[in-house]
C-alpha positions as CSV (number, residue, x, y, z in Angstrom):
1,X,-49.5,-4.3,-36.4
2,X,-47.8,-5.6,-39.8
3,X,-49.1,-7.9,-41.9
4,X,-47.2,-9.1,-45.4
5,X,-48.8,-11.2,-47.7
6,X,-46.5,-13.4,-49.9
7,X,-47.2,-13.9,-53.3
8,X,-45.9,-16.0,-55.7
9,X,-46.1,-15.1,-59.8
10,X,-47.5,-17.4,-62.1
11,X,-46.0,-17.2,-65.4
12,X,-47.6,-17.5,-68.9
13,X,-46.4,-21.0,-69.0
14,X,-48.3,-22.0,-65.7
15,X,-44.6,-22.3,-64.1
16,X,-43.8,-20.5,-60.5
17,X,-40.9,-18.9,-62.6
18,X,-36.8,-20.5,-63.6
19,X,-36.2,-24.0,-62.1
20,X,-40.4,-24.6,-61.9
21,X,-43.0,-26.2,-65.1
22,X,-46.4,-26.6,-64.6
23,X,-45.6,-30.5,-66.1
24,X,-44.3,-30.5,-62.3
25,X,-47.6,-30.2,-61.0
26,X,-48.9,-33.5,-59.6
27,X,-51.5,-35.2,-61.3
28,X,-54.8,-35.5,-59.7
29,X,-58.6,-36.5,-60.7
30,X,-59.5,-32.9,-62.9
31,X,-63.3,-32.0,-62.0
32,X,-65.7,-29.1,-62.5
33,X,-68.9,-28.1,-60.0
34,X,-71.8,-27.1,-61.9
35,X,-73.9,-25.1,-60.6
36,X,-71.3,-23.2,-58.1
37,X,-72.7,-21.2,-56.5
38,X,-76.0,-24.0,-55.8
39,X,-79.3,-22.8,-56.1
40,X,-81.6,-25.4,-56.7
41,X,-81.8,-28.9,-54.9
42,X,-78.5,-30.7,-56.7
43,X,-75.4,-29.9,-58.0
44,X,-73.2,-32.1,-61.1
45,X,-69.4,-33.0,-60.6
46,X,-68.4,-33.2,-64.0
47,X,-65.3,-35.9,-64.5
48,X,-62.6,-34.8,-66.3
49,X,-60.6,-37.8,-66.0
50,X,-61.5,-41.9,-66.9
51,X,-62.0,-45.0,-64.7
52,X,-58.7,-46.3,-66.3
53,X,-56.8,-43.1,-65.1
54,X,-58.3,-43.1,-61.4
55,X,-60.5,-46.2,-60.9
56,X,-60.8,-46.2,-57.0
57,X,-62.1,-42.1,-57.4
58,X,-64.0,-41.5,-54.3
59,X,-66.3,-37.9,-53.7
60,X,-65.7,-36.8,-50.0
61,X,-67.2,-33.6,-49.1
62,X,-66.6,-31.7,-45.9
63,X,-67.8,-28.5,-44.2
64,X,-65.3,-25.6,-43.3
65,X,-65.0,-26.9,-39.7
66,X,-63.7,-30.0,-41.7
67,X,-65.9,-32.6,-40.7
68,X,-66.9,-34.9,-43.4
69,X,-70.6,-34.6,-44.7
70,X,-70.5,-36.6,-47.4
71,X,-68.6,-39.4,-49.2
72,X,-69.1,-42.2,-51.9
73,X,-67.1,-44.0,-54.5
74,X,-67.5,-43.0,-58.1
75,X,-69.3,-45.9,-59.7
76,X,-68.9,-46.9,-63.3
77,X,-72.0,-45.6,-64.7
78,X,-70.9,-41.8,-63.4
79,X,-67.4,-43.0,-65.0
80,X,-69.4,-43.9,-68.2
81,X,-71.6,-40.3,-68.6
82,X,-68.4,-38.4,-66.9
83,X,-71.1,-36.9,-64.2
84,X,-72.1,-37.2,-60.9
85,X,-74.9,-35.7,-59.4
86,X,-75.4,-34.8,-56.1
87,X,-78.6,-33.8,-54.4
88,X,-78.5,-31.4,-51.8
89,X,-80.8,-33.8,-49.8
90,X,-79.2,-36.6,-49.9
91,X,-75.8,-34.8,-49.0
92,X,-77.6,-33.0,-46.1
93,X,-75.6,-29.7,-47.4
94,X,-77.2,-26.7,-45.9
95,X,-76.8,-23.4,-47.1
96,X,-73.0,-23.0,-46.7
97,X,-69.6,-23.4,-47.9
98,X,-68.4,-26.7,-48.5
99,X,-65.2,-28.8,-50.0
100,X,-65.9,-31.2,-53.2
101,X,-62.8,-33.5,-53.1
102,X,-61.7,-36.4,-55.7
103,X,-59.8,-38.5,-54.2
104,X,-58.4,-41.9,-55.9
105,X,-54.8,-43.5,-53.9
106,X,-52.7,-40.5,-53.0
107,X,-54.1,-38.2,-55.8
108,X,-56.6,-35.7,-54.8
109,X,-58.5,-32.6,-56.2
110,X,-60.3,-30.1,-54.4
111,X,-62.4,-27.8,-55.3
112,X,-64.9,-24.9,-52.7
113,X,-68.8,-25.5,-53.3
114,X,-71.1,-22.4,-52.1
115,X,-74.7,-23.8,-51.1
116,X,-77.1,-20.7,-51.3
């Protein structure tokens, strides 16, 4: 049995190499997970984008199996701070893996969560 694993090169320029720019890429809500992995009872998304960039921004969370756990708009006060917290809890994340998503009309950023 073969296997071959394709791999493409990322240049210094963020580019896929001649004909390719990372300027290509398609914009989407940026975000960070902090902590990742999760330890303690919540987790933050940290917003790397404004309301006036993505203002219908939407967190939808999912399990590996890709059923939705959880999902809720960004409202203007996590806009305002640039944070939302989560809390495990509230979420009903179990220990796991997990996908954080940003979603806001046909952008969409997604990032993996690990729930320990």
């Amino acid at each position: 049995m073969f296997a071959f694993l394709l791999v493409s090169p990322i240049l210094a320029d963020g580019s896929n190499g001649p004909g390719t720019s990372a300027a290509t890429a398609l914009p989407g809500p940026n975000f960070t997970l902090n902590p990742n992995p999760v330890t303690g009872s919540y987790f933050n998304i940290n917003l790397e984008f404004k309301e006036t960039e993505f203002p219908e921004a939407k967190v939808t969370i999912t399990s590996v199996l890709g059923q939705v756990v959880y999902t809720a708009p960004v409202r203007k006060t996590e806009f305002a701070t640039g944070s939302v917290r989560i809390e495990l809890a509230d979420a009903r994340l179990s220990k796991g893996m997990y996908f954080v998503q940003i979603s806001s009309g046909e952008s969409t950023k997604t990032q993996k969560l690990a729930v320990r």
